[in-house]
Residue, then its C-alpha position, 0 to 999 in steps of 0.5 A: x500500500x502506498x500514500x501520495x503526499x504533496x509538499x510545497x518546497x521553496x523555490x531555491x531548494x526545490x532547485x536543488x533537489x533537481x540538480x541533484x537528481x539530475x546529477x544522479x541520474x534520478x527523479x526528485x521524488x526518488x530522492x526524497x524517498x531515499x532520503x526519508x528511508x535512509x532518516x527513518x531507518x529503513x533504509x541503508x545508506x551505502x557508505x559511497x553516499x557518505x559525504x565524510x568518507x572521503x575523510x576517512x583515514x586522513x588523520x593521524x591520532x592516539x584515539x582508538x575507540x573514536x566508532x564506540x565513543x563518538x558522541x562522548x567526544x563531540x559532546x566534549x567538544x562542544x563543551x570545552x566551544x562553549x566555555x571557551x570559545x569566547x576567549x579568543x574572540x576581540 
């Protein structure tokens, strides 16, 4: 079974989305019904699709359990932003 919603995109980013199908070869709709599985999580998102992964292996560090700590780390981070991050501003 399948339900039709209708959406109501601003202009720019509906602009977007159809420069973004095109470029994969695909139509907008499939792209946000790929996008909303992917969301939801019923869907895979391949690791290609992964905007970071060309990062991936490109920094050197002592950090070993950065896949099982990684929220831990940027909420660290994002601490250590906010109490500090107005130090270096004029």
């Amino acid at each position: 079974m399948t339900r039709t919603i209708t959406l109501e995109l601003p202009e720019s980013l509906y602009a977007s989305l159809t420069q973004r199908a095109e470029q994969q070869q695909s139509t907008p709709e499939q792209l946000i019904l790929d996008s909303l599985a992917t969301t939801l999580g019923n869907g895979a998102q391949s690791v290609d699709d992964d905007p970071l992964i060309r990062l991936a292996g490109c920094i050197t560090s002592d950090i070993t359990d950065i896949a099982e700590r990684h929220h831990e780390y940027l909420g660290q981070a994002l601490l250590d932003e906010l109490r500090h991050g107005n130090e270096n501003e004029p």
